[in-house]
mmCIF file of the C-alpha atoms, coordinates in Angstrom:
data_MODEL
# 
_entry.id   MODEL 
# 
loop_
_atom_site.group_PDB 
_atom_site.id 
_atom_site.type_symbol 
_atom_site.label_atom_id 
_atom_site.label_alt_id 
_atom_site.label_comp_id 
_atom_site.label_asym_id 
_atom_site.label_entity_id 
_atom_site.label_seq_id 
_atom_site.pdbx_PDB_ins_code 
_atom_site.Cartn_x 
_atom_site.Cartn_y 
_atom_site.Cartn_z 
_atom_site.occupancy 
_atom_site.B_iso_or_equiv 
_atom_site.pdbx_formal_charge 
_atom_site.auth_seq_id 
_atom_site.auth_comp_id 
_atom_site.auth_asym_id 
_atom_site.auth_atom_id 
_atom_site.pdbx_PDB_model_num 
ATOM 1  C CA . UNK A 1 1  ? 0.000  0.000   0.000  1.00 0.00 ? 1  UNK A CA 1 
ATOM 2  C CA . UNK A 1 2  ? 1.255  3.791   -0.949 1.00 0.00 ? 2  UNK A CA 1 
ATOM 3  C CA . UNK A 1 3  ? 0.859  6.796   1.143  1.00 0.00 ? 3  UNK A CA 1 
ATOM 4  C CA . UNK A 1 4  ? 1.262  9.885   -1.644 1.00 0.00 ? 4  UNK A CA 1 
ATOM 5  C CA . UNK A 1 5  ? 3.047  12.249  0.190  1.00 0.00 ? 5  UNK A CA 1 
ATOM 6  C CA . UNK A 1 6  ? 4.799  9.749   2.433  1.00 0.00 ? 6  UNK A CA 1 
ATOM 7  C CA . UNK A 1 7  ? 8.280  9.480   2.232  1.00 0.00 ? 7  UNK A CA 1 
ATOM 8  C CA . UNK A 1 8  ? 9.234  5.669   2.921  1.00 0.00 ? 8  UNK A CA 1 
ATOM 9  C CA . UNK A 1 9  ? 13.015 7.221   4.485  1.00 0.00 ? 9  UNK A CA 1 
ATOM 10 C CA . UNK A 1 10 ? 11.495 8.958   7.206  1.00 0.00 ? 10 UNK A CA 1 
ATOM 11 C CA . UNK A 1 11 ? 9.772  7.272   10.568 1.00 0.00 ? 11 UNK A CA 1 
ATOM 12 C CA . UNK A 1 12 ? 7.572  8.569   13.004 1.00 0.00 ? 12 UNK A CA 1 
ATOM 13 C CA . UNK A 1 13 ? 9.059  9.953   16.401 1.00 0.00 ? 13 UNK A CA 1 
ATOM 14 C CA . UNK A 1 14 ? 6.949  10.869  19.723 1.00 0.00 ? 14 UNK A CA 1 
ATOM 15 C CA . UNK A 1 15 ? 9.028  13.896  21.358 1.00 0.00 ? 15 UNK A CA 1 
ATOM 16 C CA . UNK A 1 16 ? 8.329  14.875  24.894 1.00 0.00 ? 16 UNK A CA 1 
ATOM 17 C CA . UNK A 1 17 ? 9.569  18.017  25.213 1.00 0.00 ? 17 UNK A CA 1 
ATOM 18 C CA . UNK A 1 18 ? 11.134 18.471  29.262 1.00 0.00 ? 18 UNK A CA 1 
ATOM 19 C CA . UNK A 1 19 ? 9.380  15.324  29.963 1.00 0.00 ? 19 UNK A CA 1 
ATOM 20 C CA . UNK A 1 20 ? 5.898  16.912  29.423 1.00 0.00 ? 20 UNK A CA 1 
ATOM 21 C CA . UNK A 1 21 ? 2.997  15.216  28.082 1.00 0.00 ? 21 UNK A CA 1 
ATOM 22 C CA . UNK A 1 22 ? 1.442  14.153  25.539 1.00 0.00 ? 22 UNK A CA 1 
ATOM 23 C CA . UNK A 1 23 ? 4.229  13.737  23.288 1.00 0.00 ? 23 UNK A CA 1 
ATOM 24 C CA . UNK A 1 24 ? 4.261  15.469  19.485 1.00 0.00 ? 24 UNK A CA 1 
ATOM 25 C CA . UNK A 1 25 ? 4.440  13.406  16.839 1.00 0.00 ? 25 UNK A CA 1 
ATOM 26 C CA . UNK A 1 26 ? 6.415  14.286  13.686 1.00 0.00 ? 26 UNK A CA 1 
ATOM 27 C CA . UNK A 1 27 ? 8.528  12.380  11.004 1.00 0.00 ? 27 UNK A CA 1 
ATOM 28 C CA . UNK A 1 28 ? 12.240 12.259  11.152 1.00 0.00 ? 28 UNK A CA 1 
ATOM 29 C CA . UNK A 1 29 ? 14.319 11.185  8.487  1.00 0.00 ? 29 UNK A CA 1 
ATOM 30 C CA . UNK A 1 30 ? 16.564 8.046   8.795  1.00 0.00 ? 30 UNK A CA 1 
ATOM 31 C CA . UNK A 1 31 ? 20.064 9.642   7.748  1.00 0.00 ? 31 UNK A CA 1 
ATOM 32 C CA . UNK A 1 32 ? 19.694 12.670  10.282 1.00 0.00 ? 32 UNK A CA 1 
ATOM 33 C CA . UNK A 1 33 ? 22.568 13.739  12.406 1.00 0.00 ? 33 UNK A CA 1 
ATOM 34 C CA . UNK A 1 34 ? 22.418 14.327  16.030 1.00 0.00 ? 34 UNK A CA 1 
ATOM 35 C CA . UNK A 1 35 ? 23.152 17.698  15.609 1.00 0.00 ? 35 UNK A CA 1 
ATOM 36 C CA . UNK A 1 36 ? 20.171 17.942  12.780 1.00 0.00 ? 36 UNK A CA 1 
ATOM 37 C CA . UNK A 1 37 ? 18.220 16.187  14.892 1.00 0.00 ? 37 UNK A CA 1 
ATOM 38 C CA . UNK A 1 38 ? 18.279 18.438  17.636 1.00 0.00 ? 38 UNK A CA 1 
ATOM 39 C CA . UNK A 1 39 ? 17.716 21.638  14.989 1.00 0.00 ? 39 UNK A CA 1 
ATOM 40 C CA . UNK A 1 40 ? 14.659 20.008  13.772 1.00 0.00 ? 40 UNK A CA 1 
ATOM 41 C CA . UNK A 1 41 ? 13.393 19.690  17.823 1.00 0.00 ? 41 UNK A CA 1 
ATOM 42 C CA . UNK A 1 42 ? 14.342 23.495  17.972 1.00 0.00 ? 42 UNK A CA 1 
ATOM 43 C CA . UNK A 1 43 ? 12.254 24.786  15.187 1.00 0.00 ? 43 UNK A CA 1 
ATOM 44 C CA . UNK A 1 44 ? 9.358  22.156  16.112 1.00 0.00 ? 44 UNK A CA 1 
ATOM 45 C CA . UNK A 1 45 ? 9.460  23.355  19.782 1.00 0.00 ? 45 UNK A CA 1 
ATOM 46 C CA . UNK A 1 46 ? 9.003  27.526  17.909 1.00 0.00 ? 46 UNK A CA 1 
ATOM 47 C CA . UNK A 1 47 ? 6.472  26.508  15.745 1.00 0.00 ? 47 UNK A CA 1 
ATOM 48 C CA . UNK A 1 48 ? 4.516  25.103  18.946 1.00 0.00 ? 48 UNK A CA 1 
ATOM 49 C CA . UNK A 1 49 ? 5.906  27.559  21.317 1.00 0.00 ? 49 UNK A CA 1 
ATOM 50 C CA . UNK A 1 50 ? 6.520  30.520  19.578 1.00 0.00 ? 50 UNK A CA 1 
ATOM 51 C CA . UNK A 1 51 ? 7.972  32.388  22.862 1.00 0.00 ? 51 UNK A CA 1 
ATOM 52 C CA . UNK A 1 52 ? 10.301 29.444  24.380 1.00 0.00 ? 52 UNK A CA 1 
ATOM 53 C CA . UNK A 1 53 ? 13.451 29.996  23.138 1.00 0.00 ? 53 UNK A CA 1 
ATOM 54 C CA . UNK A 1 54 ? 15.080 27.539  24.873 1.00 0.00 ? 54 UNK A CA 1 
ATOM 55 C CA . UNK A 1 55 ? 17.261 24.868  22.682 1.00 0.00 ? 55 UNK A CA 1 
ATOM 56 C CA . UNK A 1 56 ? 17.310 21.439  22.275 1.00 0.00 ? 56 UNK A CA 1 
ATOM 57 C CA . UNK A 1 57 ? 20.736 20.198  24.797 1.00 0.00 ? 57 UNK A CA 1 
ATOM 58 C CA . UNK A 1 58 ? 19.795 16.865  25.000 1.00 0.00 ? 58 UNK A CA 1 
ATOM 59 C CA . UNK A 1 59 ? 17.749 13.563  23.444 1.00 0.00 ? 59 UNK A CA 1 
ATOM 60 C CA . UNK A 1 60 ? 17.526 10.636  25.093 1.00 0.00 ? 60 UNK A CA 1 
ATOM 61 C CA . UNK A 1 61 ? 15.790 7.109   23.309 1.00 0.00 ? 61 UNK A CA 1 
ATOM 62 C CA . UNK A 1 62 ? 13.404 5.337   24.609 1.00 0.00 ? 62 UNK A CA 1 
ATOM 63 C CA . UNK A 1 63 ? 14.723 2.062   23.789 1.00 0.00 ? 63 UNK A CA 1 
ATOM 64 C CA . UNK A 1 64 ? 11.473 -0.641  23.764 1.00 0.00 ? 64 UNK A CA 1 
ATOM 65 C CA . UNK A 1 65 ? 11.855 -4.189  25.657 1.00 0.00 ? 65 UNK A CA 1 
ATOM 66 C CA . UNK A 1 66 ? 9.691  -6.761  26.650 1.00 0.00 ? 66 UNK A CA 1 
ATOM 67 C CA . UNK A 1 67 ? 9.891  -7.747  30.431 1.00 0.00 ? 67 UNK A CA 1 
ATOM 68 C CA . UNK A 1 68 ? 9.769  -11.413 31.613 1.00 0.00 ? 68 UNK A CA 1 
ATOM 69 C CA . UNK A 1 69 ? 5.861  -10.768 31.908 1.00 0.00 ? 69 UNK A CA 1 
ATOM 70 C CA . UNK A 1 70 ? 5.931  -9.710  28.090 1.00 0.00 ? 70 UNK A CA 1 
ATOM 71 C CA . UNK A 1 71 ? 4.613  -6.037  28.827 1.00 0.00 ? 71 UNK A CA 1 
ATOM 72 C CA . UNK A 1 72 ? 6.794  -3.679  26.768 1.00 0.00 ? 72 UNK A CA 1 
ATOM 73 C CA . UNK A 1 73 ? 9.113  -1.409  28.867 1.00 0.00 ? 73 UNK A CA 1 
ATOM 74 C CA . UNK A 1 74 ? 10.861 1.439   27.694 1.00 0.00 ? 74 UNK A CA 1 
ATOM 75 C CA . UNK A 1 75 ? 14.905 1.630   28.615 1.00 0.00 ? 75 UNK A CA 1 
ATOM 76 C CA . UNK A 1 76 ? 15.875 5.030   28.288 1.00 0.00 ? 76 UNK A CA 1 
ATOM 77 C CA . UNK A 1 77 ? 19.306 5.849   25.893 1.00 0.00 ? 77 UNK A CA 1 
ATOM 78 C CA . UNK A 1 78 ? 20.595 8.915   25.820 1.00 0.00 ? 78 UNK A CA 1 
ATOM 79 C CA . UNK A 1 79 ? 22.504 10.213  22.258 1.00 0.00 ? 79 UNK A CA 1 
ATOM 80 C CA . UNK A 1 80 ? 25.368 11.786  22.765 1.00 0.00 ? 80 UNK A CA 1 
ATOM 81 C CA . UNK A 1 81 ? 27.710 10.048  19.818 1.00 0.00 ? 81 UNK A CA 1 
ATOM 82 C CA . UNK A 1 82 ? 26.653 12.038  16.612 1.00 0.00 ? 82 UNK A CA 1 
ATOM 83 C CA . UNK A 1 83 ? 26.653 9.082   14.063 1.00 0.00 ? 83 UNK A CA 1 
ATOM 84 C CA . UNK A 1 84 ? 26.976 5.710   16.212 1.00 0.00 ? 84 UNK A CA 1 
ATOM 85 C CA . UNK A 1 85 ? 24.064 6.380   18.675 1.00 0.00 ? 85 UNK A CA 1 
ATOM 86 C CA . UNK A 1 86 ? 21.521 7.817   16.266 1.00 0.00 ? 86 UNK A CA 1 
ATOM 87 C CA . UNK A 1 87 ? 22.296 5.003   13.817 1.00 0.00 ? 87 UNK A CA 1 
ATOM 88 C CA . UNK A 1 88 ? 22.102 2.240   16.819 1.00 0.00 ? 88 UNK A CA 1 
ATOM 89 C CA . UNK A 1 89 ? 18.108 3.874   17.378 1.00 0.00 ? 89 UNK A CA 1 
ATOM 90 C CA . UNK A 1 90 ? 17.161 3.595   14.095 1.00 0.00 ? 90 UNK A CA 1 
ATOM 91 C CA . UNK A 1 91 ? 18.130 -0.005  13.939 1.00 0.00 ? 91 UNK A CA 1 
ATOM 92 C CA . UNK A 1 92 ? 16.482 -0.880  17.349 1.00 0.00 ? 92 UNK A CA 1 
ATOM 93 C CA . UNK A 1 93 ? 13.415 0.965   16.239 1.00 0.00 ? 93 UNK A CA 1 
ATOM 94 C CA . UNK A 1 94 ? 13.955 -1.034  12.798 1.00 0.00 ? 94 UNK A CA 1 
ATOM 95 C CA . UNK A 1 95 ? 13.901 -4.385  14.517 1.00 0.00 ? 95 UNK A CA 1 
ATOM 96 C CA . UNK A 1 96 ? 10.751 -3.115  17.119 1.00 0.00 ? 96 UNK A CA 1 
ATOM 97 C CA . UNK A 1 97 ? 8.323  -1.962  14.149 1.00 0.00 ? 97 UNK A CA 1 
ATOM 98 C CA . UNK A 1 98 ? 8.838  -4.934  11.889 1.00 0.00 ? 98 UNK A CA 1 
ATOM 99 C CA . UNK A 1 99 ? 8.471  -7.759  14.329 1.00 0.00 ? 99 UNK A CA 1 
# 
């Protein structure tokens, strides 16, 4: 099935911005930086708060595992290599969704 519009290198991330909730949703593409990462979170966080001008310092994974009662958990991982640690989410989130 084929989602116009869609683009099939991007997947969806749930930000929590300072821990709040609910989390925004938006689509992040799969070769993104750490650094480009963390500019997309600062002109998401304008667009939705338009006076914070606060900038992204940190993002942290959360890294999904089942526990020995097979209710998903979330480990939390946070990026700090620029290439390694973004590409190691992606490929745990890669493993998660297609399961």
């Amino acid at each position: 099935m084929e989602f116009p519009g869609l683009d099939p290198n991007t997947k969806l991330a749930a930000i929590y911005y300072n821990g709040g909730t609910p989390p925004h949703l938006f689509r992040i593409h799969n070769d993104v930086t750490l650094s480009g990462m963390k500019d997309e979170l600062d002109q998401i966080n304008r667009q939705l708060n338009h006076k914070d001008t606060r900038r992204v310092v940190g993002v942290e994974y959360r890294c999904p595992f089942p526990d020995s009662t097979g209710s998903l958990r979330f480990s939390r991982m946070k990026l700090t290599n620029d290439d390694d640690d973004v590409r190691t989410m992606f490929s745990v989130f890669g493993q998660h969704i297609t399961r």
